[in-house]
C-alpha positions as protocol buffer text, in pm:
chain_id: "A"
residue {
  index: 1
  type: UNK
  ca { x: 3509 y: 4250 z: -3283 }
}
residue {
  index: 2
  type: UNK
  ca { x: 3365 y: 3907 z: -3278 }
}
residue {
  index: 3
  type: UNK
  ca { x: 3231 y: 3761 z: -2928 }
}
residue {
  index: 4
  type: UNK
  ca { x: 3439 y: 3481 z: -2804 }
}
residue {
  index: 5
  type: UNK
  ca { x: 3249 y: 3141 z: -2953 }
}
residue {
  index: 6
  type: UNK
  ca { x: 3131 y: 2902 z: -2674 }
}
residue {
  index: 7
  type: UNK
  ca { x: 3221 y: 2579 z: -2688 }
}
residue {
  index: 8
  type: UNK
  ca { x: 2937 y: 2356 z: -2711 }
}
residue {
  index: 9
  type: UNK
  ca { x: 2839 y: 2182 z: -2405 }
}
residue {
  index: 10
  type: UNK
  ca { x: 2863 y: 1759 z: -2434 }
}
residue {
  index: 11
  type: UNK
  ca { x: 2519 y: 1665 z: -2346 }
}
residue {
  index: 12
  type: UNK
  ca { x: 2438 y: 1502 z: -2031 }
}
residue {
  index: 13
  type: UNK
  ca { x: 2478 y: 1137 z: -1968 }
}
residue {
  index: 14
  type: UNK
  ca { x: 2196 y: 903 z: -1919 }
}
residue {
  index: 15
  type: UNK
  ca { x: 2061 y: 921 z: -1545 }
}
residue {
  index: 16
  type: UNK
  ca { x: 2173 y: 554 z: -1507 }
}
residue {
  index: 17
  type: UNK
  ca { x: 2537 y: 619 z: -1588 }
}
residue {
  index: 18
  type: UNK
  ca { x: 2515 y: 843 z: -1228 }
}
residue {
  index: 19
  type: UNK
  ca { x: 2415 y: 498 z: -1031 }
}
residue {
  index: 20
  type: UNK
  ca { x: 2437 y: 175 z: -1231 }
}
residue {
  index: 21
  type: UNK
  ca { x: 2410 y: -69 z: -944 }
}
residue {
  index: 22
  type: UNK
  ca { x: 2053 y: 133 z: -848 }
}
residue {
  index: 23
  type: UNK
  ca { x: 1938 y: 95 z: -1204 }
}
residue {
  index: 24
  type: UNK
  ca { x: 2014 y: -261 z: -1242 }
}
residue {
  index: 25
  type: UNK
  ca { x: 1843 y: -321 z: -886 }
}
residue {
  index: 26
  type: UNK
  ca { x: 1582 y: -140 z: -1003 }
}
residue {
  index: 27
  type: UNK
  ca { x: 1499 y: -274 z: -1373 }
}
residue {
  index: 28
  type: UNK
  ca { x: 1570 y: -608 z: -1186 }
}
residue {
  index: 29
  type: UNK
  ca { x: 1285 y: -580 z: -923 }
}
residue {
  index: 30
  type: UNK
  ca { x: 1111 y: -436 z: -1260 }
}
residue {
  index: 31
  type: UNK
  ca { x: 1191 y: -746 z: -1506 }
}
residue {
  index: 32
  type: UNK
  ca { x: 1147 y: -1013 z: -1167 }
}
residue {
  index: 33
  type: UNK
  ca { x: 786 y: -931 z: -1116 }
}
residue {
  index: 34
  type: UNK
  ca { x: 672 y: -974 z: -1484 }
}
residue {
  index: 35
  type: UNK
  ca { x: 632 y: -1364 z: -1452 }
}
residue {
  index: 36
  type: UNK
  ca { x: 477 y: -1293 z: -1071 }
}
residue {
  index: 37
  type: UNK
  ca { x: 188 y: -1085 z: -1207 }
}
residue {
  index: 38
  type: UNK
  ca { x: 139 y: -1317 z: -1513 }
}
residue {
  index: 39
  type: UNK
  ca { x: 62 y: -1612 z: -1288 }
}
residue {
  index: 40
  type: UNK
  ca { x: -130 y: -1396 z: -1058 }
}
residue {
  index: 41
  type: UNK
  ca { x: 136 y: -1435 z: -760 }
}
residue {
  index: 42
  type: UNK
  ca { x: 170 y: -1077 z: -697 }
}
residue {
  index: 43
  type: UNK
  ca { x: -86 y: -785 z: -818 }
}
residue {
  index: 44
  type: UNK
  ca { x: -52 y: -559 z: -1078 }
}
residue {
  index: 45
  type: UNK
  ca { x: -68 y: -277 z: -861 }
}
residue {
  index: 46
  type: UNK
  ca { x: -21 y: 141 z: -923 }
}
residue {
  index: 47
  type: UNK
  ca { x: 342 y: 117 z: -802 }
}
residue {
  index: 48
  type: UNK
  ca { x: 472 y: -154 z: -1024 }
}
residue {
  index: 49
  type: UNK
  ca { x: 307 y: 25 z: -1315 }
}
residue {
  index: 50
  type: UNK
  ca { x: 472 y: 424 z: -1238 }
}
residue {
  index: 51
  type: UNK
  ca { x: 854 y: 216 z: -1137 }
}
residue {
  index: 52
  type: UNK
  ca { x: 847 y: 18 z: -1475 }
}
residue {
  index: 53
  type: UNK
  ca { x: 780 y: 366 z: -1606 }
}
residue {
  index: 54
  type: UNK
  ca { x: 1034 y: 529 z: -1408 }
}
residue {
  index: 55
  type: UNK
  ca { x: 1291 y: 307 z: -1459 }
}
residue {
  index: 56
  type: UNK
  ca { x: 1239 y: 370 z: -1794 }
}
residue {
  index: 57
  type: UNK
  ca { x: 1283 y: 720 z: -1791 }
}
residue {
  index: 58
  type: UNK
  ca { x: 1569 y: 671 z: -1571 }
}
residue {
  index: 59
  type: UNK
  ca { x: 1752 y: 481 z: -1881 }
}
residue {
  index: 60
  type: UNK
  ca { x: 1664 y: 720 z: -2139 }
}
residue {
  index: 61
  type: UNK
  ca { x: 1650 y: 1044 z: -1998 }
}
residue {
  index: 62
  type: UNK
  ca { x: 1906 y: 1279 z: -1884 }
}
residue {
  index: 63
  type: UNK
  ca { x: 1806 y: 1515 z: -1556 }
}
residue {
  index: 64
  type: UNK
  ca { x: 1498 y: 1312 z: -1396 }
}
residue {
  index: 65
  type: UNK
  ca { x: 1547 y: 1531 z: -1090 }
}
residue {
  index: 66
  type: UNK
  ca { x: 1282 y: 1313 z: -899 }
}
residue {
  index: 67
  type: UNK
  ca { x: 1400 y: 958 z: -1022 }
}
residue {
  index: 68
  type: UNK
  ca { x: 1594 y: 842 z: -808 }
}
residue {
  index: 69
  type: UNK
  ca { x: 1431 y: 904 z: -506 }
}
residue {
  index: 70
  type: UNK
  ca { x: 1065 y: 751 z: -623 }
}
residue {
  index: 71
  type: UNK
  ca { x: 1251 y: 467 z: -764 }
}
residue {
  index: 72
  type: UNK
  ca { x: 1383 y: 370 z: -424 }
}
residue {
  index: 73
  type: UNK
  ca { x: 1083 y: 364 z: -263 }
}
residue {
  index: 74
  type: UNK
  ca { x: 858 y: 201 z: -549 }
}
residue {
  index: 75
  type: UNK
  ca { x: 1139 y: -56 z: -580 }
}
residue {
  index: 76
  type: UNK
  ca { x: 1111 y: -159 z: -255 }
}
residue {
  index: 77
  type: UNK
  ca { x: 721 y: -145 z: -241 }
}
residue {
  index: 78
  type: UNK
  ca { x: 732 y: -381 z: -553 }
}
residue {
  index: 79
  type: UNK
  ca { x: 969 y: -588 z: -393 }
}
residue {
  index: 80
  type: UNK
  ca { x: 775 y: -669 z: -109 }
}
residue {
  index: 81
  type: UNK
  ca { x: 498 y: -743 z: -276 }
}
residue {
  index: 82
  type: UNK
  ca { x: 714 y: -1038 z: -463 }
}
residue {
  index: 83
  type: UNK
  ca { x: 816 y: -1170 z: -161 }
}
residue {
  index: 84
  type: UNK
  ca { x: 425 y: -1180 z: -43 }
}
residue {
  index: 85
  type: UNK
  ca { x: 416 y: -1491 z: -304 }
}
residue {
  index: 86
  type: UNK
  ca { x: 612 y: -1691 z: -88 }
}
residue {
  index: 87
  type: UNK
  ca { x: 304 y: -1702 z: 173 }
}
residue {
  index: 88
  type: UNK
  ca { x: 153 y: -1971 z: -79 }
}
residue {
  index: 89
  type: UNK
  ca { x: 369 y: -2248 z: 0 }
}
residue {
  index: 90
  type: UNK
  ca { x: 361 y: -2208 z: 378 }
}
residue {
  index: 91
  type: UNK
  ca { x: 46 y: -2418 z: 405 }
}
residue {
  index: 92
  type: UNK
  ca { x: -330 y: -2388 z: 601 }
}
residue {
  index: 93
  type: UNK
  ca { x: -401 y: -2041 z: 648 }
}
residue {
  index: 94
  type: UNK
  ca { x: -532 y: -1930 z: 1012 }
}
residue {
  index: 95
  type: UNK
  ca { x: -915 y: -1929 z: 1041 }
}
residue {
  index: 96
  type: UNK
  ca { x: -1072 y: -2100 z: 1298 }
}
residue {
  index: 97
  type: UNK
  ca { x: -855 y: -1982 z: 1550 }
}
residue {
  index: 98
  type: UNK
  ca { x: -885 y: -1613 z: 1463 }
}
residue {
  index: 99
  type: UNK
  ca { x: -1314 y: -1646 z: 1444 }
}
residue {
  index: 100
  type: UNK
  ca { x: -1266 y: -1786 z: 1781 }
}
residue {
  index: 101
  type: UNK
  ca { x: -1091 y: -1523 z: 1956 }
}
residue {
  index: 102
  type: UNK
  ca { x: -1278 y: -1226 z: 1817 }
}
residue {
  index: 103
  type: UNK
  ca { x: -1590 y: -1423 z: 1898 }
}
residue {
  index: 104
  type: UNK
  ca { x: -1418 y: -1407 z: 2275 }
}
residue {
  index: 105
  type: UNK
  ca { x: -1377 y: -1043 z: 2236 }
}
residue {
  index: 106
  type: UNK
  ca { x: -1701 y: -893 z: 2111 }
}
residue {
  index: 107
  type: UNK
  ca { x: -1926 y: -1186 z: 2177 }
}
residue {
  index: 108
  type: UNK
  ca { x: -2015 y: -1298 z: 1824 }
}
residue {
  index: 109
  type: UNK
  ca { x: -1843 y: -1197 z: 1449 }
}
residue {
  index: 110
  type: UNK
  ca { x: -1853 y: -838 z: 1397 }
}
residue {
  index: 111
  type: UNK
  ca { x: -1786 y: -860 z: 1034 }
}
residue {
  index: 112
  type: UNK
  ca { x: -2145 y: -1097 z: 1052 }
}
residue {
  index: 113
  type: UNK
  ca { x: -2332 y: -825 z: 1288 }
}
residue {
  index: 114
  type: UNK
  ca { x: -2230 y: -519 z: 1064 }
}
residue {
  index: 115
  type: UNK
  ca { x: -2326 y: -668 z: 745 }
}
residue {
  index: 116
  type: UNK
  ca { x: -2695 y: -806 z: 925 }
}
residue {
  index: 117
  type: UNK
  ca { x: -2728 y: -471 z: 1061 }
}
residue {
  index: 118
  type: UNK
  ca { x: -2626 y: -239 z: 722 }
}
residue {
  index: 119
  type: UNK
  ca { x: -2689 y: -497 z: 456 }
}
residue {
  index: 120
  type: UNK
  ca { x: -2946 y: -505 z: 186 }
}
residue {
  index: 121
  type: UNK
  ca { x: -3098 y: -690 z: -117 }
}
residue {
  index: 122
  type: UNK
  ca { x: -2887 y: -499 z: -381 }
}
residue {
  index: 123
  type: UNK
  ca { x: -2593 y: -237 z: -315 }
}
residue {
  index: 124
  type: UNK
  ca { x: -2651 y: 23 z: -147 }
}
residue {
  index: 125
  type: UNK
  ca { x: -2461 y: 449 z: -179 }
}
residue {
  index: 126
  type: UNK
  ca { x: -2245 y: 310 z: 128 }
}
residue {
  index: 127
  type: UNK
  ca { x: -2153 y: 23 z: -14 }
}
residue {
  index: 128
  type: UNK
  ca { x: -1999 y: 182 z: -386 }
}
residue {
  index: 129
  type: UNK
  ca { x: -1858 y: 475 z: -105 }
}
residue {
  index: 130
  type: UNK
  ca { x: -1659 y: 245 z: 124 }
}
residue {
  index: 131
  type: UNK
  ca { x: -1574 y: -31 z: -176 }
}
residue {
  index: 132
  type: UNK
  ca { x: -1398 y: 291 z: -380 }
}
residue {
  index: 133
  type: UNK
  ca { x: -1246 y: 423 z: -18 }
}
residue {
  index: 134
  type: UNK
  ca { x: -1114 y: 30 z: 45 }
}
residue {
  index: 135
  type: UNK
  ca { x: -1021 y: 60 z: -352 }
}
residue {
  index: 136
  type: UNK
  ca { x: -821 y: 345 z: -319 }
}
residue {
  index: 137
  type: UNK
  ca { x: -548 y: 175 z: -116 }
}
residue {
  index: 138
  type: UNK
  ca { x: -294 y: 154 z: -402 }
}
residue {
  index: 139
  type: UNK
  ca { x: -321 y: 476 z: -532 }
}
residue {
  index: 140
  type: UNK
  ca { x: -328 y: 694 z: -190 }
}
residue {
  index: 141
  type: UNK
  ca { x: 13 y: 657 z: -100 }
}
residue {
  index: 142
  type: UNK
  ca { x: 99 y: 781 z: -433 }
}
residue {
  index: 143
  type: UNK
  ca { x: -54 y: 1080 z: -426 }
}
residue {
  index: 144
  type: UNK
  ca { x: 54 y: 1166 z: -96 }
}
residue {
  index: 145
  type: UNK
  ca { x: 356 y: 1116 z: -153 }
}
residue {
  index: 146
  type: UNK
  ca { x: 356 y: 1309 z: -457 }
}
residue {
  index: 147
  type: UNK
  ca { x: 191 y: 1600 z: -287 }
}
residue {
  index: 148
  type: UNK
  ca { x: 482 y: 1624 z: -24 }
}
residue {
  index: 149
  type: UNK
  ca { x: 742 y: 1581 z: -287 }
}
residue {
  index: 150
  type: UNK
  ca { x: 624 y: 1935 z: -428 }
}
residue {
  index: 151
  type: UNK
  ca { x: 485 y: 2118 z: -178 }
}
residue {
  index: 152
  type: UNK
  ca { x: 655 y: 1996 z: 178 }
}
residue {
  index: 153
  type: UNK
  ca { x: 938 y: 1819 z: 39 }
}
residue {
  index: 154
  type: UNK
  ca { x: 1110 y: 1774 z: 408 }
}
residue {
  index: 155
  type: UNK
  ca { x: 853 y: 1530 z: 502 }
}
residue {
  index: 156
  type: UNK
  ca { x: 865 y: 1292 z: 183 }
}
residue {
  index: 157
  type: UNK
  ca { x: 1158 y: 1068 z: 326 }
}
residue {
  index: 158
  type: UNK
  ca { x: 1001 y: 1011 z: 657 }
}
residue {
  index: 159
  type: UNK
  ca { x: 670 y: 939 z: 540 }
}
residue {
  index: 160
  type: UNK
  ca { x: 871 y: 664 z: 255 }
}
residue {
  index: 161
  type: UNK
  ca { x: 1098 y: 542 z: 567 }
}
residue {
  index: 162
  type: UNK
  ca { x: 765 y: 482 z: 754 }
}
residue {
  index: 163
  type: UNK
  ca { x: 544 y: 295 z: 469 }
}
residue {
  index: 164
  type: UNK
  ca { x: 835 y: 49 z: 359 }
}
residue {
  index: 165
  type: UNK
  ca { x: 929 y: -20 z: 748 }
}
residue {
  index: 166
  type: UNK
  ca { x: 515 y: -66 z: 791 }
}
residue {
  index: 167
  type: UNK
  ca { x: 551 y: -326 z: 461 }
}
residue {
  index: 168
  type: UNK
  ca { x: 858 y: -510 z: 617 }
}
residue {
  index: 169
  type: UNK
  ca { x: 702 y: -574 z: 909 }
}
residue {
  index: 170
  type: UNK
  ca { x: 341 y: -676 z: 709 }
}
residue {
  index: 171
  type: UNK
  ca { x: 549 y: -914 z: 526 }
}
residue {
  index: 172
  type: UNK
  ca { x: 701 y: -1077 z: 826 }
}
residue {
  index: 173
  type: UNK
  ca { x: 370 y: -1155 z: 1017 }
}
residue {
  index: 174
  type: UNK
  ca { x: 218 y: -1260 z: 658 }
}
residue {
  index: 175
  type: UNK
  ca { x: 428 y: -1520 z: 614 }
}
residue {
  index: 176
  type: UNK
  ca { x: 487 y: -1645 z: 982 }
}
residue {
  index: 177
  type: UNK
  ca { x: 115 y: -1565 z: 1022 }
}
residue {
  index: 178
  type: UNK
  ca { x: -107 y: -1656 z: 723 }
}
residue {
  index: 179
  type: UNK
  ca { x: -455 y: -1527 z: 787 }
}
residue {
  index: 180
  type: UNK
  ca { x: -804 y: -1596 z: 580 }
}
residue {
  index: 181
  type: UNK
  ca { x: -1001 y: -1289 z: 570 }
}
residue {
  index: 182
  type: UNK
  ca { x: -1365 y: -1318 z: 702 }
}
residue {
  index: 183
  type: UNK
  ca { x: -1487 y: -1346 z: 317 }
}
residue {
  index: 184
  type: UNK
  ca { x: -1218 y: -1649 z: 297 }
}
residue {
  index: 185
  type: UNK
  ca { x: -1352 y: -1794 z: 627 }
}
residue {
  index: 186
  type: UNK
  ca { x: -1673 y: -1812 z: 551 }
}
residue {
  index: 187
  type: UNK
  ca { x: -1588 y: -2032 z: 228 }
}
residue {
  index: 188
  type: UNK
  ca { x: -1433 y: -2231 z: 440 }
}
residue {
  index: 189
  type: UNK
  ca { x: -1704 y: -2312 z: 670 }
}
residue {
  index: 190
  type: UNK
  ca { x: -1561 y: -2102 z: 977 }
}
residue {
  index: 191
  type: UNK
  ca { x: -1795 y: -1853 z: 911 }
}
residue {
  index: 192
  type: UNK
  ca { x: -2165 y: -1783 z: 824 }
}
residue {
  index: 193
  type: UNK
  ca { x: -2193 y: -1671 z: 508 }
}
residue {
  index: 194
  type: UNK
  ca { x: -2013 y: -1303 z: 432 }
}
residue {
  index: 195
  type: UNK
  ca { x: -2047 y: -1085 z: 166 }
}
residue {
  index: 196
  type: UNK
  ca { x: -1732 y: -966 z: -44 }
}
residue {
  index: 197
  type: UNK
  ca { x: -1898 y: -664 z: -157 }
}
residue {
  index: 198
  type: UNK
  ca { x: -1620 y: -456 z: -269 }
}
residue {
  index: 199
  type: UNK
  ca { x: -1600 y: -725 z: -594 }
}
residue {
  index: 200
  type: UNK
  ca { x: -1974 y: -678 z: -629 }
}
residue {
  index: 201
  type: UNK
  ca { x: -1900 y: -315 z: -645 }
}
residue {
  index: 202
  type: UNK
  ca { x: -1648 y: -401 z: -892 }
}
residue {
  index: 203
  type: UNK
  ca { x: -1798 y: -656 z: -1115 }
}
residue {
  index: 204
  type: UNK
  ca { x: -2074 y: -362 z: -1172 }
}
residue {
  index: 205
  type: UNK
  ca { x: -1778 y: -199 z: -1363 }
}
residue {
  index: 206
  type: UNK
  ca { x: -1759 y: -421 z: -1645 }
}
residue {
  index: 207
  type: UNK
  ca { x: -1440 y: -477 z: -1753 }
}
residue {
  index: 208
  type: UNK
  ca { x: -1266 y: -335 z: -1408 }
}
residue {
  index: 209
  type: UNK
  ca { x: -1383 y: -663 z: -1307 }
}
residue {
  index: 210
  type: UNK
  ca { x: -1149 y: -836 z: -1446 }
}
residue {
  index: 211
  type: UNK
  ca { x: -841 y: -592 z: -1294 }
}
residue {
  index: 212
  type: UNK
  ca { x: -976 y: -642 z: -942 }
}
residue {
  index: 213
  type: UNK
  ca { x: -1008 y: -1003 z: -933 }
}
residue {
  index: 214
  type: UNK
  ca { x: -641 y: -1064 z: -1069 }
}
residue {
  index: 215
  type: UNK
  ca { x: -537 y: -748 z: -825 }
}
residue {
  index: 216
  type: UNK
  ca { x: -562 y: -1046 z: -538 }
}
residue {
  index: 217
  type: UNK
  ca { x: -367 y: -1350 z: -604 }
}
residue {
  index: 218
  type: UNK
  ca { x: -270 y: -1337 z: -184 }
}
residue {
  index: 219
  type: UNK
  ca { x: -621 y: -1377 z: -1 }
}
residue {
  index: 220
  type: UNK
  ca { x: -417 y: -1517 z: 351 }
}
residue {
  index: 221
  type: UNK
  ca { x: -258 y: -1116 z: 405 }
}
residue {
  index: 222
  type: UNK
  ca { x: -543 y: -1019 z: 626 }
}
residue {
  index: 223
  type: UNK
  ca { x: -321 y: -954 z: 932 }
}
residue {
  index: 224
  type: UNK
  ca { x: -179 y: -684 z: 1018 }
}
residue {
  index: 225
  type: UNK
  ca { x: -395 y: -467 z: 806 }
}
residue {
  index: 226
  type: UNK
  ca { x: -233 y: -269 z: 567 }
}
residue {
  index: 227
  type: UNK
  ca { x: -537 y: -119 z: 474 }
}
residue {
  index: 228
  type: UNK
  ca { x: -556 y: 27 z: 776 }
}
residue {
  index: 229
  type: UNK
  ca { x: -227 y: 107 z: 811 }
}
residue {
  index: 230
  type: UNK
  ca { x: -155 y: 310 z: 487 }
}
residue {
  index: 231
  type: UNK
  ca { x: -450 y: 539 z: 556 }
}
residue {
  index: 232
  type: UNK
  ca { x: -297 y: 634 z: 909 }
}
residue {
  index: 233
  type: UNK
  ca { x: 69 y: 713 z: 761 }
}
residue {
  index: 234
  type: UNK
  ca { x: -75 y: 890 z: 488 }
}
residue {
  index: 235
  type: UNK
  ca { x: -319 y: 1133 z: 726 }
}
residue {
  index: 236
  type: UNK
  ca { x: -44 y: 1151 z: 1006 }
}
residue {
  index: 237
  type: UNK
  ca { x: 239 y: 1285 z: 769 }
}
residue {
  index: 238
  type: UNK
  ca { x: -10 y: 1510 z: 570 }
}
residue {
  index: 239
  type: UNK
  ca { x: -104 y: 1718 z: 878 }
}
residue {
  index: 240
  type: UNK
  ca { x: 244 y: 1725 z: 955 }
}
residue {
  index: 241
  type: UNK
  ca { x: 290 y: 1883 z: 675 }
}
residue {
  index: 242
  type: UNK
  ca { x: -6 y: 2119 z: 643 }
}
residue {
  index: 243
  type: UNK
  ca { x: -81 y: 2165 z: 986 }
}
residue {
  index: 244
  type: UNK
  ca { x: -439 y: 2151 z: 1100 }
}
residue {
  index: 245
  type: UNK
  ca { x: -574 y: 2283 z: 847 }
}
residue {
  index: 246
  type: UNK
  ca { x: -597 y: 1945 z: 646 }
}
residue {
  index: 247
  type: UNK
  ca { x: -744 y: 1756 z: 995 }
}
residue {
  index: 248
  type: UNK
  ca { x: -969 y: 1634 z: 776 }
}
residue {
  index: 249
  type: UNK
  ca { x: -794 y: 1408 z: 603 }
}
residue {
  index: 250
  type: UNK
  ca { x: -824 y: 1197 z: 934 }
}
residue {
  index: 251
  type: UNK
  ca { x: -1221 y: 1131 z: 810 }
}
residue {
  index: 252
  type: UNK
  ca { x: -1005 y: 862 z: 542 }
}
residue {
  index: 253
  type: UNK
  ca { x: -851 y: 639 z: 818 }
}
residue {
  index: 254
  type: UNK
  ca { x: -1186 y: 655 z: 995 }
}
residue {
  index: 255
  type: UNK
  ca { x: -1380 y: 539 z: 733 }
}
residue {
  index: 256
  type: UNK
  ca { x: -1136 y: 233 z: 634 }
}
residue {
  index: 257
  type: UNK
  ca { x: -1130 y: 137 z: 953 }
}
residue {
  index: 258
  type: UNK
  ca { x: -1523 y: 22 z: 942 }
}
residue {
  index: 259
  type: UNK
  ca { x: -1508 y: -35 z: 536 }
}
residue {
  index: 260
  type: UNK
  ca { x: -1260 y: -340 z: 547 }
}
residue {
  index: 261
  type: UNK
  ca { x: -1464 y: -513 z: 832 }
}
residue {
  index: 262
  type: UNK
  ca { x: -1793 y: -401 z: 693 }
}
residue {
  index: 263
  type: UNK
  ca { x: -1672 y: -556 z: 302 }
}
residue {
  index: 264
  type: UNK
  ca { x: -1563 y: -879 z: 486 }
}
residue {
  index: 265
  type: UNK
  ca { x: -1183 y: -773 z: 363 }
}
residue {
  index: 266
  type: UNK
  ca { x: -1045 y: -781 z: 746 }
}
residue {
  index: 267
  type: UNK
  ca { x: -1108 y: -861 z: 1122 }
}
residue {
  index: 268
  type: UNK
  ca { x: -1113 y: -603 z: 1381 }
}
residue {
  index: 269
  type: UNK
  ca { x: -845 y: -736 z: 1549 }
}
residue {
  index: 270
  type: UNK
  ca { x: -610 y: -727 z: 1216 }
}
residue {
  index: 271
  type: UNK
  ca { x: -750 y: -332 z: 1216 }
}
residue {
  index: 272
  type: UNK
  ca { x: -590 y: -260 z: 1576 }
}
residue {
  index: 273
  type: UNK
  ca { x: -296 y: -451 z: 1464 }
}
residue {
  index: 274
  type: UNK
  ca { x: -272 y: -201 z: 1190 }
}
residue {
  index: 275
  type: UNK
  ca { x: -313 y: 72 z: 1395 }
}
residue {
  index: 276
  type: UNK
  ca { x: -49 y: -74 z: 1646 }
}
residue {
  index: 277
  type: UNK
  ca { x: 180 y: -147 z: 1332 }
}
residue {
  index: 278
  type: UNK
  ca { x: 109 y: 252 z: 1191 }
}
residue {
  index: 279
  type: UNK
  ca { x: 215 y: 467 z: 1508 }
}
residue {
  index: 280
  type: UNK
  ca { x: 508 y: 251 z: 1548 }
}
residue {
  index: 281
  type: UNK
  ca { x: 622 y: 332 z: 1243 }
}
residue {
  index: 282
  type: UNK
  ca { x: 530 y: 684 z: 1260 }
}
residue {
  index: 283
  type: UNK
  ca { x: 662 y: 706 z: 1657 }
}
residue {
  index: 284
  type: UNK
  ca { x: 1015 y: 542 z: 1509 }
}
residue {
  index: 285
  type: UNK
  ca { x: 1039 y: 817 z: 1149 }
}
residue {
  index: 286
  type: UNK
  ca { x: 968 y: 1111 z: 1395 }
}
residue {
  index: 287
  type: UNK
  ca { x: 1234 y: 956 z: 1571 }
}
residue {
  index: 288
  type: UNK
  ca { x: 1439 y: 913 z: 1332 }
}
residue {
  index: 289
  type: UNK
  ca { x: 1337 y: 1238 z: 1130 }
}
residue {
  index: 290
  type: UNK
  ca { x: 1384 y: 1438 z: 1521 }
}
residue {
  index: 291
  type: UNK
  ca { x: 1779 y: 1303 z: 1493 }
}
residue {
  index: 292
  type: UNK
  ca { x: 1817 y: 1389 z: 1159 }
}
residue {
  index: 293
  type: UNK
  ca { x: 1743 y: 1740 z: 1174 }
}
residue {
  index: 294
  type: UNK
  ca { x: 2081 y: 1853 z: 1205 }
}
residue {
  index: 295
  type: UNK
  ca { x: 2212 y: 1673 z: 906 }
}
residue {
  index: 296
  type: UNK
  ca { x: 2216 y: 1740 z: 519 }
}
residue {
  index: 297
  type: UNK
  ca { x: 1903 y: 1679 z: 378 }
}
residue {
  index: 298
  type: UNK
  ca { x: 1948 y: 1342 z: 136 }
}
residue {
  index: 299
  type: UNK
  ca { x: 1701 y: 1255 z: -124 }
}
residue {
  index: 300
  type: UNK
  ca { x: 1382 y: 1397 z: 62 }
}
């Protein structure tokens, strides 16, 4: 007796089919920031380069289990960034005015007394360390987020909600608040002279050169500091994941915190913003995450 034949199964459809309006959003914010990054408006950063790719493999393939969710967030990340280029036509950047109050606060320019104080003729170890910490601001959320999306998946959505509410909020003050950073100042006369040593870091690398100096078409997004910022989210929701056994991670916010005023990136008082900005973003996803407890888990 001959088994019963099974009918083939129809192959599944394309991912897209399951949410059209998403994919078109998404291959838009794709397609929209090809022209930006050719005329160096926006950067070609790490996320723009893994959502063209995953918008990709959203059209072609058939079960990307994690598409959809990292396509959200990286969409919205890219997004944001466009918008930055709208802080070009909004006129004189703030400068004077900033130099004045730190100079209030601490009694001089810190970014001026740290680089006296640490500089040399030449790089120095601390200088390649804390460029390549500074440098690693792209990638970092990335890889934490791709670390909680295997291991602790319950904590991936909060930590997304709590980066894209920290970018909103960066864009906001960017454009109702364009800052020059301290290297930016000085250029400008506000300032003594200051070192941007995280491009002479850079231009060491030959051809990365190149990458970094297109990677920063928007020199007036100095405050709030997202550089600062990023680095808290990312240590905060990591030992809420692992527990205290990865405290260490907290070393990484530490160290940005005197790298981007130490490479003449940032101000101290656009690194307390950033902390400011951080916990109340983290403060409102625990919040939020605290509420949601007792409902369905969604995409993370």
């Amino acid at each position: 007796m001959t088994p019963a034949t099974v009918p083939a199964q129809p192959p599944a459809p394309r991912a897209w089919r399951a949410h059209p309006r998403w994919f078109a959003a998404m291959a838009g914010a794709v397609a929209a920031s090809v022209p930006l990054i050719a005329i160096h408006r926006v950067p070609l950063t790490a996320e723009y380069c893994i959502l063209a790719g995953l918008v990709l493999w959203t059209a072609v393939g058939r079960h990307p289990a994690a598409a959809w969710a990292w396509t959200a967030w990286l969409a919205a990340i890219v997004a944001l960034d466009d918008l930055r280029g709208l802080q070009a036509v909004l006129g004189t950047p703030h400068a004077a005015d900033v130099v004045a109050f730190e100079s209030r606060l601490f009694g001089g320019s810190p970014v001026n007394r740290l680089q006296q104080a640490w500089g040399r003729s030449g790089l120095q170890p601390w200088d390649v360390v804390l460029s390549v910490v500074y440098l690693f601001h792209s990638p970092a959320p990335l890889v934490c987020g791709a670390v909680l999306w295997r291991l602790r998946r319950r904590f991936f959505r909060p930590f997304v909600l709590t980066q894209i509410g920290n970018a909103v909020v960066g864009l906001v003050v960017y454009l109702a608040f364009p800052e020059a950073p301290p290297w930016r100042a000085a250029q400008l006369g506000v300032l003594p002279p200051v070192r941007r040593i995280a491009s002479e870091v850079v231009a060491h690398g030959g051809p990365l050169s190149g990458v970094y100096g297109g990677a920063d078409p928007l020199p007036n997004a100095a405050m709030p500091s997202l550089h600062v910022a990023y680095p808290v989210i990312v240590a905060w929701w990591t030992v809420r994941a692992f527990g205290w056994r990865a405290a260490w991670i907290a070393l990484y916010p530490l160290c940005i915190c005197v790298a981007v005023v130490y490479l003449g990136e940032h101000y101290v008082v656009d690194v307390l913003a950033g902390l400011v900005l951080a916990g109340a973003g983290i403060a409102g996803a625990e919040l939020w995450t605290r509420r949601a407890a007792t409902r369905p888990p969604g995409w993370g």
